[in-house]
C-alpha positions as CSV (number, residue, x, y, z in Angstrom):
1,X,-26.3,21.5,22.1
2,X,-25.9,21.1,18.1
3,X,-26.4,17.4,16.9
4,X,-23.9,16.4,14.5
5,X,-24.6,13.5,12.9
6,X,-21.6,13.1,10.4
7,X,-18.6,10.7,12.0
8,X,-14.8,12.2,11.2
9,X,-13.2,9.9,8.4
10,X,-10.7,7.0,9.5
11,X,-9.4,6.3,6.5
12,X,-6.8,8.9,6.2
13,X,-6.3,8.8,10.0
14,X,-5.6,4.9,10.6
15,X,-3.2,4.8,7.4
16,X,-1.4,7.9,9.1
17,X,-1.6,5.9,12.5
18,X,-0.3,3.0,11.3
19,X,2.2,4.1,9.2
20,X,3.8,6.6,11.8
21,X,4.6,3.8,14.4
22,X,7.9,2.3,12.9
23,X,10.2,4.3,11.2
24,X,13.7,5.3,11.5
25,X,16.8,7.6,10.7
26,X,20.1,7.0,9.9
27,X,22.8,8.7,11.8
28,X,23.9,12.1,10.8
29,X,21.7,11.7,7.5
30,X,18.9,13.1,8.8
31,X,17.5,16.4,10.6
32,X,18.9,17.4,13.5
33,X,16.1,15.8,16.6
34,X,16.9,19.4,18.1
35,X,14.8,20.4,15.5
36,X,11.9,19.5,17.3
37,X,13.0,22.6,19.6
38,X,11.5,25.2,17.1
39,X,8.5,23.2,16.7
40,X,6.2,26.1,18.6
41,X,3.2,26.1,16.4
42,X,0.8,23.6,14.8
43,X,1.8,24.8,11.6
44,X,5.8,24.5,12.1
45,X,4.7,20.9,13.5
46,X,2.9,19.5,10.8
47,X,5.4,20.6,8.4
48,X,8.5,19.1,10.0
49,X,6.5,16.4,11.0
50,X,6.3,15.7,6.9
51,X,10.0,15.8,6.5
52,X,10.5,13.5,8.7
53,X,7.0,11.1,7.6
54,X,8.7,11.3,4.6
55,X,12.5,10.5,4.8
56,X,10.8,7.3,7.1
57,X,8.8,6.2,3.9
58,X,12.3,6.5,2.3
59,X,13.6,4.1,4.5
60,X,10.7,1.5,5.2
61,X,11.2,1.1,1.1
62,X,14.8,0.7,1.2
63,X,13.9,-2.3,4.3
64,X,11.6,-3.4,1.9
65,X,14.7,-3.7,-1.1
66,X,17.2,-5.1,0.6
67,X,14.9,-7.7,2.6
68,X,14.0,-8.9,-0.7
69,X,17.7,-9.0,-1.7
70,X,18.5,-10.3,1.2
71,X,16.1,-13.2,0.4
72,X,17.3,-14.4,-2.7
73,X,20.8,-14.0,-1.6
74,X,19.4,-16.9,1.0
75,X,17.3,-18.8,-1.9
76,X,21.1,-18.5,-4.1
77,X,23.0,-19.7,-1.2
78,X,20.9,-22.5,-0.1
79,X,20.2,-23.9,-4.1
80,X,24.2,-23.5,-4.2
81,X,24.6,-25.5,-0.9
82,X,22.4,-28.4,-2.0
83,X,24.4,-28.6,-5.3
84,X,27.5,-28.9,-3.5
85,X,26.6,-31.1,-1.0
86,X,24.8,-33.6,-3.7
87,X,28.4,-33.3,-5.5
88,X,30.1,-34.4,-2.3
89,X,28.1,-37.5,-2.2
90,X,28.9,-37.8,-5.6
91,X,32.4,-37.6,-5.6
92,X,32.7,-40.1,-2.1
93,X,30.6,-42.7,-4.3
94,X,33.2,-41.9,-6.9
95,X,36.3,-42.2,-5.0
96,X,34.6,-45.4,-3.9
97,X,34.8,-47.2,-7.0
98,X,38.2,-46.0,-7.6
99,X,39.4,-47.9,-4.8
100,X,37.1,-50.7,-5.8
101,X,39.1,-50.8,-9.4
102,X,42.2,-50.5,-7.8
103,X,41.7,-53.7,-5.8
104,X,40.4,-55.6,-9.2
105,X,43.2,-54.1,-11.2
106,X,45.8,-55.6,-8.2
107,X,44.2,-58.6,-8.1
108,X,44.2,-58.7,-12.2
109,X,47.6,-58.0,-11.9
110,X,48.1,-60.9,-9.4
111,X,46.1,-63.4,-12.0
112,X,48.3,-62.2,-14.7
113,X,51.7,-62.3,-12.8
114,X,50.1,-65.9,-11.6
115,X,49.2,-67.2,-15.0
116,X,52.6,-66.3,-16.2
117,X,54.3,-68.6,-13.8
118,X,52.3,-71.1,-15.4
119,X,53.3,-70.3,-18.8
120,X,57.1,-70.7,-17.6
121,X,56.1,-73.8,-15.9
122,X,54.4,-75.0,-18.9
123,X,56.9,-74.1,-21.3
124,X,59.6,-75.9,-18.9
125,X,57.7,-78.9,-19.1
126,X,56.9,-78.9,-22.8
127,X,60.6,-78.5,-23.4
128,X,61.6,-81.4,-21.2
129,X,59.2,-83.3,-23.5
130,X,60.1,-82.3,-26.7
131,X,63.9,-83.1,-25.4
132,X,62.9,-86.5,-24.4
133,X,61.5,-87.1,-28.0
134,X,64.3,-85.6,-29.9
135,X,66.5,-88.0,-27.2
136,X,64.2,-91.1,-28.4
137,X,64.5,-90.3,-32.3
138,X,68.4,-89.9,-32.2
139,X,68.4,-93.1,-30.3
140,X,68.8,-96.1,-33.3
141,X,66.1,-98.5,-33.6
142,X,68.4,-101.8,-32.9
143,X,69.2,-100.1,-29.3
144,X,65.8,-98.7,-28.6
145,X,64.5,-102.6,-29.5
146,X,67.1,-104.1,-27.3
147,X,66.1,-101.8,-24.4
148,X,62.8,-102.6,-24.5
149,X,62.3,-105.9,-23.5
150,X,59.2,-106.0,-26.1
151,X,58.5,-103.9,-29.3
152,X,55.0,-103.3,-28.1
153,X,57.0,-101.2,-25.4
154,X,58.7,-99.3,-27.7
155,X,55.8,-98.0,-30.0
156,X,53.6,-97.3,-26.5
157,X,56.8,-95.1,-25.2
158,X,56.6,-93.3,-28.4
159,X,53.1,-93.1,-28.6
160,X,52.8,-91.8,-25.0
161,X,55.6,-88.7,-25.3
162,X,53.9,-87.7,-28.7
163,X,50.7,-87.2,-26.8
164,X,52.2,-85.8,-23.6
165,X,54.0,-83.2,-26.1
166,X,50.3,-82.6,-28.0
167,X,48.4,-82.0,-24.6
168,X,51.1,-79.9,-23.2
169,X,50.9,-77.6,-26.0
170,X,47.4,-77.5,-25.8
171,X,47.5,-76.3,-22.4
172,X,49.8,-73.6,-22.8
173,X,48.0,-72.4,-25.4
174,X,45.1,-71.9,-23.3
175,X,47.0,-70.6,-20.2
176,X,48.7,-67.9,-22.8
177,X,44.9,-67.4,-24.3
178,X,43.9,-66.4,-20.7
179,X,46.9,-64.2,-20.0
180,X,46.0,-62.5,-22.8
181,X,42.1,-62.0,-21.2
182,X,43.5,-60.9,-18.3
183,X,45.8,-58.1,-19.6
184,X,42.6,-57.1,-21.9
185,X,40.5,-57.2,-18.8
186,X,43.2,-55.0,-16.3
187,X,43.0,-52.5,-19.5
188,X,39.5,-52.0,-19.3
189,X,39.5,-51.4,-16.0
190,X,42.6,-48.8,-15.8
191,X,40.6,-47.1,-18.5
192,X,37.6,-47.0,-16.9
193,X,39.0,-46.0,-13.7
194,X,40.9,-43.3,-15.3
195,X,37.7,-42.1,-16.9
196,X,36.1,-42.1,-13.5
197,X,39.1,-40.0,-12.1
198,X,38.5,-37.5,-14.7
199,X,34.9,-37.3,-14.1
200,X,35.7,-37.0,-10.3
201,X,38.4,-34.6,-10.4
202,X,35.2,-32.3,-12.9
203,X,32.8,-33.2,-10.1
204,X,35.6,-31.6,-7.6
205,X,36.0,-28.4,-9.6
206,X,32.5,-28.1,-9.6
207,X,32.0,-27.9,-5.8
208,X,35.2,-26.0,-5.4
209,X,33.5,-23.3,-8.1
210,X,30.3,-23.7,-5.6
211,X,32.0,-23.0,-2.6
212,X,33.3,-20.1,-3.6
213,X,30.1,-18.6,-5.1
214,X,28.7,-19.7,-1.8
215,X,31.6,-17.5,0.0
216,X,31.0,-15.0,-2.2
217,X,26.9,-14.9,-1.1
218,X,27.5,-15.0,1.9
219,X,29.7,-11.9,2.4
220,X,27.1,-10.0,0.3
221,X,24.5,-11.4,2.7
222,X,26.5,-9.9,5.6
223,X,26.7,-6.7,3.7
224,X,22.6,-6.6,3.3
225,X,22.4,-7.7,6.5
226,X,24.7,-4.8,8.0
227,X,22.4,-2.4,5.7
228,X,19.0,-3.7,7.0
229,X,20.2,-2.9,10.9
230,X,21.4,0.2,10.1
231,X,18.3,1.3,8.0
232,X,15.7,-0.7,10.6
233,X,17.8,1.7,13.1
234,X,17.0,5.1,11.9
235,X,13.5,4.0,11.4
236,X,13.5,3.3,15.1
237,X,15.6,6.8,15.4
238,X,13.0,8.2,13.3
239,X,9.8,6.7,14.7
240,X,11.7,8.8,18.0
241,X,11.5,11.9,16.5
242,X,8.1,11.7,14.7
243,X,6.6,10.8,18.3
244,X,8.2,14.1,20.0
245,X,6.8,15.9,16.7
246,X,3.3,14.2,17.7
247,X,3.2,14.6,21.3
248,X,4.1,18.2,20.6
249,X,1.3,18.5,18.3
250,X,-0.6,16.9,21.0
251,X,0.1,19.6,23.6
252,X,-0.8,22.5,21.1
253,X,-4.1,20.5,20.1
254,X,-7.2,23.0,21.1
255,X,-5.7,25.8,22.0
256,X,-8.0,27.9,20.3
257,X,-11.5,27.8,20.2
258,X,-12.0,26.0,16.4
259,X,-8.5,24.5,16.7
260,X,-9.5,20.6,15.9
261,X,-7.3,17.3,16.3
262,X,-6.9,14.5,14.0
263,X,-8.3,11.4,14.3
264,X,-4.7,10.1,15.2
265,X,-4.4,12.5,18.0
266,X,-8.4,11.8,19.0
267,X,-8.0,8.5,19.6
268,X,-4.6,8.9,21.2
269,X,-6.4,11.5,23.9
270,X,-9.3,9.3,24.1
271,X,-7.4,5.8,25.1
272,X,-5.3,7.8,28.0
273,X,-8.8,9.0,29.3
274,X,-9.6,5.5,29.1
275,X,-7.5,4.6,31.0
276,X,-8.2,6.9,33.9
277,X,-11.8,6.6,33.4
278,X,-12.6,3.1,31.9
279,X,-14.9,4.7,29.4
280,X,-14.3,2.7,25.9
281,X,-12.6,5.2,23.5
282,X,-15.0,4.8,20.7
283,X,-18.2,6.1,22.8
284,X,-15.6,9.1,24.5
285,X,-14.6,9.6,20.6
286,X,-19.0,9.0,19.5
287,X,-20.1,11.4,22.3
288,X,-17.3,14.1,21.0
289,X,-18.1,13.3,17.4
290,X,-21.9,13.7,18.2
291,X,-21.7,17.3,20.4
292,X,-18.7,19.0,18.3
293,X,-17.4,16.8,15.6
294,X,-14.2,16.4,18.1
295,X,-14.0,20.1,18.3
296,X,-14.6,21.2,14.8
297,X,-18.0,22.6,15.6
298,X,-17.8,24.5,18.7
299,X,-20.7,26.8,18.8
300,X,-21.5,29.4,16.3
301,X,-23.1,32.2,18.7
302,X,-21.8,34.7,21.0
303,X,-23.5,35.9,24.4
304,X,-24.3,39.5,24.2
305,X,-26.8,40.5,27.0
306,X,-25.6,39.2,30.6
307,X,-29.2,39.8,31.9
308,X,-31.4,37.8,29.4
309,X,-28.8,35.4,28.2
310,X,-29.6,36.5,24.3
311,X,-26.9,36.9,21.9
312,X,-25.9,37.2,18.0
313,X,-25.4,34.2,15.4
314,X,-21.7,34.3,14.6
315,X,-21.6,34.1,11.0
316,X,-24.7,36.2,10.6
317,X,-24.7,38.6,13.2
318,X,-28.3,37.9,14.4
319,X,-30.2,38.8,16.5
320,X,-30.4,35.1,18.8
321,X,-32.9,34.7,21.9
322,X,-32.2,32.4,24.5
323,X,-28.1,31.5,24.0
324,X,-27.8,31.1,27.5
325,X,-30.4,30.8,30.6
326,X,-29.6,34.0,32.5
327,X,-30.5,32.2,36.0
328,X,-28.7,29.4,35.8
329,X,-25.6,29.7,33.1
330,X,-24.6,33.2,32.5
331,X,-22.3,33.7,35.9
332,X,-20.8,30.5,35.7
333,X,-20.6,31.1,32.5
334,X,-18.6,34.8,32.6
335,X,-16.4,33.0,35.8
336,X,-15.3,30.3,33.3
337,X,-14.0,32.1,30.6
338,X,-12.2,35.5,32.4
339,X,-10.2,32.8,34.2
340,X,-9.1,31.8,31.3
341,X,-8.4,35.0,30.3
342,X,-11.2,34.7,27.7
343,X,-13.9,37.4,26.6
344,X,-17.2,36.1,27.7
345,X,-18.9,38.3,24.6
346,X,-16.3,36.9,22.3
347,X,-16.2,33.3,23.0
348,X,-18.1,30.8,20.8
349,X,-20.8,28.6,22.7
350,X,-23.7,27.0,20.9
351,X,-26.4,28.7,20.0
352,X,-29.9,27.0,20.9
353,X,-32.0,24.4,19.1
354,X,-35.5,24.7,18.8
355,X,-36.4,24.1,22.1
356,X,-34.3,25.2,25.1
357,X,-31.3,27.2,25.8
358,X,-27.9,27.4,23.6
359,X,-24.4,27.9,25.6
360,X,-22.6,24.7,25.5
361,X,-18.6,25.3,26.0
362,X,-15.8,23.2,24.1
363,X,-15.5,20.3,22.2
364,X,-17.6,18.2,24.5
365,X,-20.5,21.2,24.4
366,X,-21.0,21.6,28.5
367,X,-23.2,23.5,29.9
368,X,-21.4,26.5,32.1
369,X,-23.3,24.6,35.1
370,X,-22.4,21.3,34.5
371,X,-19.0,22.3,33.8
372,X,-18.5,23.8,37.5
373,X,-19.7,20.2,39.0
374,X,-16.5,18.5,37.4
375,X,-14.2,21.5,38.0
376,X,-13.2,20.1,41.4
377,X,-12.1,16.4,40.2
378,X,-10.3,18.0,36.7
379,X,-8.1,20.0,39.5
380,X,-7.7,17.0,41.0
381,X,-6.5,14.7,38.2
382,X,-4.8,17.5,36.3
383,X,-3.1,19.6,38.9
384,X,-4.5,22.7,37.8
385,X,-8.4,24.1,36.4
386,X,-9.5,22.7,33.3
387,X,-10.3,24.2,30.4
388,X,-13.5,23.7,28.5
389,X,-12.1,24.4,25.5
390,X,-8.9,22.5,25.6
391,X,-9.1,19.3,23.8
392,X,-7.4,17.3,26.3
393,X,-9.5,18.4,28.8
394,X,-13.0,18.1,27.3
395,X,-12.3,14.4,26.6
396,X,-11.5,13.6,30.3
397,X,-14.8,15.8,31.2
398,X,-17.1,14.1,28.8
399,X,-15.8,10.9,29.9
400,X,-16.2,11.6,33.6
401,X,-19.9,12.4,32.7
402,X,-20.4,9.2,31.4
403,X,-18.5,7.2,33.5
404,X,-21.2,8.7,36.3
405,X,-23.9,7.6,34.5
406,X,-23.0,3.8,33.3
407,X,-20.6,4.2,30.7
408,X,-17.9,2.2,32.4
409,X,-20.3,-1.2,32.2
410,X,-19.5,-1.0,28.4
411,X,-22.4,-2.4,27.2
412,X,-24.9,-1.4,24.6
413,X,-27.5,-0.4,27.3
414,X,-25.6,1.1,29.7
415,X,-23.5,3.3,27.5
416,X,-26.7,4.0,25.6
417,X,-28.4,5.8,28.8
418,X,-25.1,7.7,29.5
419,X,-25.4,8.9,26.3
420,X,-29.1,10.0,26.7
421,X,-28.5,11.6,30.5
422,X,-25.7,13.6,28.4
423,X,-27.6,14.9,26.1
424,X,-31.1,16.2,28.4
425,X,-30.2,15.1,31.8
426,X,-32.4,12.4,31.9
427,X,-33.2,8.9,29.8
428,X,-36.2,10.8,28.0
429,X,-37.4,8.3,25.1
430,X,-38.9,11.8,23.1
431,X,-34.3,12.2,22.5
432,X,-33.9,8.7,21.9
433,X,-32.4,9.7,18.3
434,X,-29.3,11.2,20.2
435,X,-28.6,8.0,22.3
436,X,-29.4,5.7,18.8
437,X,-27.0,8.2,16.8
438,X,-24.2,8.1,19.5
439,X,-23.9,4.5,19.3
440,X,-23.9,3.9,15.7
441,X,-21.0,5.9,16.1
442,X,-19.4,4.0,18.6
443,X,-20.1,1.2,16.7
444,X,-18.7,2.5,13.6
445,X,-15.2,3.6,15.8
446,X,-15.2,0.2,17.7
447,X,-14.7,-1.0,14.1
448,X,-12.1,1.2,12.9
449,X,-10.1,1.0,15.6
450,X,-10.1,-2.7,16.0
451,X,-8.7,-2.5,12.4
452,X,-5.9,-0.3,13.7
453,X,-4.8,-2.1,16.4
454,X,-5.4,-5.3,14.6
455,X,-7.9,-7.5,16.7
């Protein structure tokens, strides 16, 4: 097996992740889903699956618009409704004092119409006076001395009607003087009721103006609202069709022999084999990372002689001793692949390290041997023989190594040894490197996808 000690890069895969779970498409704007149909090769795939990654982007920032029109619409509206309903407390106060001035202007009018009467009254009995003095001067002296039976009669008779005249006068002077106080007063307050009526009536344009704006508002906001459930709808439409696109992509990942998913898809594999396994995804995706760099790095020898197990270095054509131990891999080995309708001398394996024998298979690097002691429960749980190079199929047998060996506990120690059992078969402290390596990986995956899922 071929340590790889470099961990595949999250950063463009968890922006892609995240991004590709909530999009949409409006009806009839967009592709046709059929189009999915002629989606037969990775390469088709990936490029519709950009049209459509693209026309979702499209739409998230047209939510993104119109949610923040939508939002000062609401801000507008509410600042409009707060004017108007201060204005109708304004105006009730107002029409309020009207009807306070009203009553004071009725009663002034009373006072008046009251006061009056006493100026008539008044003037009635100021009259009688004065005609009661003009009586007593045409009257002659000799008759007005022989009616009173003393003179000092007389002059106090006279004296008494010229005061009764004086006092009289004075009084209606003062009852005209407050007539006149009251008709001032019942002016002021007509005018400043009438200036409070015209202020009012203002106040009532204004909040007739504000309810209309507020009408107006709020038949845009139904508008933006109408737009953001349609456009929310073909990102859900959308978010559809990009999953069909991915779950195709899925099905076509590792079909060849250097034919690599994405982290996206990696992690999506590795959580269903979770869940079948109760291995933790990270270490699944740290063990894969580790052996094959999740498939990138398959093997770089071929096995050329059957007999001794030696073969050729790939890239260099090279002579290479040892790719395979003849007694124990090389049948299981040629069984393997010519089921799969594979050449066993042109199939990549690894080639060996410095000690040992080469001829690990697939993305999770098994040894033709091992391989054959899963083979029974892969047929099992997938209904048909797995395939060591297929992507799907390497995660669920790395993981049902590990599971076997203490995986499932999920802890640093236990997950540790399954590492190191993976690796030589055995907790050997000389390969502790491989079991340190695979969980700083894990750890480092543990992280990245807590930030993806968000806990």
């Amino acid at each position: 097996m071929k340590t790889v000690l470099k961990r595949i890069s999250i950063v463009g895969g968890a922006a892609f992740f995240a991004a590709s779970l909530c999009f949409g498409l409006l009806p009839g704007q967009a592709v046709q889903a059929e189009e999915t149909g002629e989606c037969t090769t990775k390469e088709t795939c990936q490029a519709l699956l950009a049209k459509y990654e693209e026309l979702a982007r499209q739409y998230d920032n047209d939510i993104k618009k119109t949610a923040g029109e939508k939002k000062t619409l609401q801000n507008q509206i509410y600042a409009l409704k707060q004017k108007t309903e201060s204005l109708a407390v304004q105006i009730k106060q107002s029409n309020a004092m009207i009807g306070d001035f009203s009553v004071q202007i009725v009663d002034t009018e009373s006072s008046i119409e009251e006061t009056g009467n006493k100026i008539t009254d008044s003037q009635a009995h100021l009259a009688a006076i004065i005609r009661e003095i003009d009586e007593s001067e045409q009257t002659s002296l000799v008759q007005t001395l022989v009616a009173e039976e003393k003179l000092s009669d007389f002059f106090d008779s006279l004296v008494y009607l010229e005061n009764l005249n004086e006092k009289s006068n004075q009084i209606l002077q003062e009852i005209k003087g407050l007539k006149t106080s009251l008709e001032d007063q019942k002016s002021g307050l007509e005018a400043e009721k009438g200036n409070l009526e015209k202020a009012t009536e203002l106040k009532q344009i204004q909040k007739q103006a504000h309810e209309q704006t507020q009408t107006e508002y709020n038949k845009t906001l139904a508008v933006k609202n109408a737009e953001l459930a349609q456009t929310t709808q073909a990102k859900q439409l959308t978010a559809q069709v990009i999953a069909k696109i991915k779950a195709r992509l899925f099905a076509l990942a590792g079909v060849s022999d250097t034919d690599a998913p994405n982290f996206e898809q990696a992690y999506a594999i590795a959580k269903t084999v979770s869940a079948q396994t109760g291995v933790r995804p990270a270490f699944i995706l740290a063990i894969l990372t580790q052996e094959s760099n999740i498939g990138k790095n398959v093997g770089q020898c071929y096995l050329q002689n059957d007999a001794t197990g030696a073969g050729i270095n790939i890239n260099s054509g090279a002579y290479v001793a040892n790719v395979m131990k003849p007694t124990r891999d090389v049948q299981p080995f040629i069984s393997i692949v010519t089921a799969l309708g594979k050449d066993p001398h042109a199939t990549r394996v690894s080639c060996p390290m410095s000690f040992g024998y080469g001829g690990a298979m697939g993305p999770g690097q098994f040894i033709p041997s091992t391989w054959n002691i899963y083979v029974p429960r892969l047929q099992a749980i997938l209904g048909r023989p797995g395939n060591p190079w297929n992507i799907n199929d390497a995660f669920l047998a790395t993981a049902l190594y590990a599971s076997d060996y203490g995986a499932t506990s999920q802890t640093y120690d236990g997950e540790w040894r399954a590492a190191m059992i993976y690796f030589a078969g055995t907790v050997n402290l000389k390969y502790r490197f491989y079991g340190d390596n695979v969980m700083a990986i894990t750890q480092g995956y543990a992280d990245d996808i807590a930030a993806i899922e968000g806990y």
